[in-house]
C-alpha positions as CSV (number, residue, x, y, z in Angstrom):
1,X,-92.3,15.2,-65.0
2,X,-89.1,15.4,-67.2
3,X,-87.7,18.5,-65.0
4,X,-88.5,16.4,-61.7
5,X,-86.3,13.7,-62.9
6,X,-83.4,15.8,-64.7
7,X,-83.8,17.8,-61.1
8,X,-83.1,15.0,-59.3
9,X,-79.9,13.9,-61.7
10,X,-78.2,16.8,-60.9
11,X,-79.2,16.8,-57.6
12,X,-77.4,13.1,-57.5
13,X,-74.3,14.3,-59.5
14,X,-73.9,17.6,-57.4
15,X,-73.8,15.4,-54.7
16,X,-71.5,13.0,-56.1
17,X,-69.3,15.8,-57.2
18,X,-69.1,17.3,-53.7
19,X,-68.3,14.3,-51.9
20,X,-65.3,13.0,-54.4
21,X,-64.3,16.8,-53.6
22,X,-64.2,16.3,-49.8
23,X,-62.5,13.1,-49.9
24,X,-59.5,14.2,-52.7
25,X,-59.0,17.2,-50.5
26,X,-58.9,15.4,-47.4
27,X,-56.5,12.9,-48.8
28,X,-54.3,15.8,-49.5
29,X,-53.7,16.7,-45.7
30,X,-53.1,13.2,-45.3
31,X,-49.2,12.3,-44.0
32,X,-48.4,8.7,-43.8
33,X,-44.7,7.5,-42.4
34,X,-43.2,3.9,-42.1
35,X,-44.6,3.3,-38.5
36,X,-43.7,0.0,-37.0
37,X,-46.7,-2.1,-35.3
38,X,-46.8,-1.3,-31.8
39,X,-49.7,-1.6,-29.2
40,X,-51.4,1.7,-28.9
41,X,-50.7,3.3,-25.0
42,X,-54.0,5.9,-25.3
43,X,-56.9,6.4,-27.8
44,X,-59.4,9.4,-27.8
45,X,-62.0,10.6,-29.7
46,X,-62.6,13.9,-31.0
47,X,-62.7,15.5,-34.5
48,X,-60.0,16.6,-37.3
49,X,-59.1,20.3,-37.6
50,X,-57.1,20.6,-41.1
51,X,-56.6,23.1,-44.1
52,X,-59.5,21.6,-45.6
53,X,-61.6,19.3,-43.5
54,X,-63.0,20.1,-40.1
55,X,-65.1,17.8,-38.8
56,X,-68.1,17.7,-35.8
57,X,-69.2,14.2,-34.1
58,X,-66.4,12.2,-32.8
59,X,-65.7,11.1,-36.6
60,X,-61.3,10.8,-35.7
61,X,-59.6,9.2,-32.9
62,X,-55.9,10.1,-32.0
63,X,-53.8,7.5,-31.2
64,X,-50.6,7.2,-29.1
65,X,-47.6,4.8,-29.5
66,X,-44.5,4.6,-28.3
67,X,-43.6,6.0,-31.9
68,X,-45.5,8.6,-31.7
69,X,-49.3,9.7,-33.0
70,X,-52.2,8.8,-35.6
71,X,-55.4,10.7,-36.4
72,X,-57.8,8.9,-38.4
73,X,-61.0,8.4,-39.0
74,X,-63.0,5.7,-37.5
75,X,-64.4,3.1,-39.4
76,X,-67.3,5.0,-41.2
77,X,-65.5,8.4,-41.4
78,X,-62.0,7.1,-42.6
79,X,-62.5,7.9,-46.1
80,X,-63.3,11.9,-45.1
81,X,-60.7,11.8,-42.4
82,X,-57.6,12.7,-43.4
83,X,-54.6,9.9,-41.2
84,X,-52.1,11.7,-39.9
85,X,-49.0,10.2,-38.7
86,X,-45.8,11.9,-37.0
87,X,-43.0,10.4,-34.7
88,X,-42.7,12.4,-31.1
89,X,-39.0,13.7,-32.6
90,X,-40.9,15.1,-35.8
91,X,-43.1,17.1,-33.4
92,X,-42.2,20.7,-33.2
93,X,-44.9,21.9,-30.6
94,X,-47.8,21.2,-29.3
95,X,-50.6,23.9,-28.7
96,X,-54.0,24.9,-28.3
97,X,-55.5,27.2,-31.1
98,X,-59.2,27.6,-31.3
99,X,-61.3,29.3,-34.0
100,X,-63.9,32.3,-33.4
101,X,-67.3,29.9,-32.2
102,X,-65.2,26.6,-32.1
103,X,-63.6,24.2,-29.6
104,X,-60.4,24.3,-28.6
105,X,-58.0,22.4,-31.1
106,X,-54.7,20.6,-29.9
107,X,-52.2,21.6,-32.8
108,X,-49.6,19.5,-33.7
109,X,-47.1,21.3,-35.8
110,X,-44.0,20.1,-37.9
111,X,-40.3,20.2,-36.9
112,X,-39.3,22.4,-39.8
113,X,-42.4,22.6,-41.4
114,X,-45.5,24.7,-41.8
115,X,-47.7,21.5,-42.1
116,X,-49.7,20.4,-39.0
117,X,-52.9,19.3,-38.0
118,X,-55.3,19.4,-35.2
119,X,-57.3,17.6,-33.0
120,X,-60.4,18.7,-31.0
121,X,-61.3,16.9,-28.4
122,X,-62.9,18.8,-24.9
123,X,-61.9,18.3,-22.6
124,X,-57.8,18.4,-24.3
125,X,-56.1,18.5,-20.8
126,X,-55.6,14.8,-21.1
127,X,-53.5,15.2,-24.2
128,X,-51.1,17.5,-23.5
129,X,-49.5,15.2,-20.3
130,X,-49.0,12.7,-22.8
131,X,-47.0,14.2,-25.4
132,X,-44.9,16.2,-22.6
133,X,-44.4,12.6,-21.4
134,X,-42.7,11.7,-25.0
135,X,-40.5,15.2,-25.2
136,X,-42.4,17.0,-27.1
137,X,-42.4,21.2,-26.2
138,X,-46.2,21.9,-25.4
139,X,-48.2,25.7,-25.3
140,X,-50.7,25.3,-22.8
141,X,-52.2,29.4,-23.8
142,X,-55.2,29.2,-26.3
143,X,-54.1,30.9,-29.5
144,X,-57.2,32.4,-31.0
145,X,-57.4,32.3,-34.8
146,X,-59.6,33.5,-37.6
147,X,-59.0,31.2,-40.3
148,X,-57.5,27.6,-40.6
149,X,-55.2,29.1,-43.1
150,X,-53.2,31.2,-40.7
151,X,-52.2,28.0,-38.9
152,X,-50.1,26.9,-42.1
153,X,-48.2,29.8,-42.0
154,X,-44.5,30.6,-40.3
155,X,-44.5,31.9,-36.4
């Protein structure tokens, strides 16, 4: 009976441990800029593709302004969705990366930056009109890569 219950106790703090995990490392892809309040002009649902999170289930929604975008989570996934803001100007490119056995990911990427983030959403052909709309350069060829972490890196 005693190794059922300290079983279960690590069981429960494993799984503590592992979520406060997720959530600090999703925080840490987080970017948060001085937005003013606008009414939103689109909303879709889809998932997050980031350096540490990558999520399946409609958990974030991207949102367009006349600002620019937010990814977030909805209301039950916000905590393990990183939000991600950028204004249109700060947007270098958009394009479309996929991993092997994934979706296809729209990739926003940083003005100056290596940081960046997707969103995947199928289909993504709705997305790409509307940041061309707001200036920003977009790749419509699928980029295939092997690892998340070769996104972050210079091109």
């Amino acid at each position: 009976m005693v190794v059922v219950v300290v079983l279960v106790a690590l069981l429960v703090v494993a799984g503590i441990a592992g979520l406060v995990i997720w959530i600090r490392r999703a925080a840490s892809c987080a970017r948060v800029i001085d937005a003013p309040a606008s009414e939103r002009e689109a909303i879709f649902a889809g998932d997050v593709l980031s350096r540490y999170v990558i999520t399946s289930g409609s958990l974030a929604v991207l949102e367009f302004f006349d600002w620019g975008v937010r990814l977030r989570g909805r209301l039950v996934s916000r905590w393990i969705v990183p939000r991600w803001e950028a204004r249109y100007s700060e947007l270098a490119i958009a394009e479309l990366v996929t991993l092997p056995h994934s979706r296809i990911a729209v990739w926003l990427r940083l003005t100056g930056e290596h940081d960046g983030i997707g969103f995947l959403r199928m289909p993504s052909s709705e997305i790409l009109p509307l940041l061309e709309k707001h200036g920003v350069p977009v790749n419509r060829s699928i980029a295939q890569v092997k690892r998340v972490a070769e996104l972050y890196q210079a091109r």
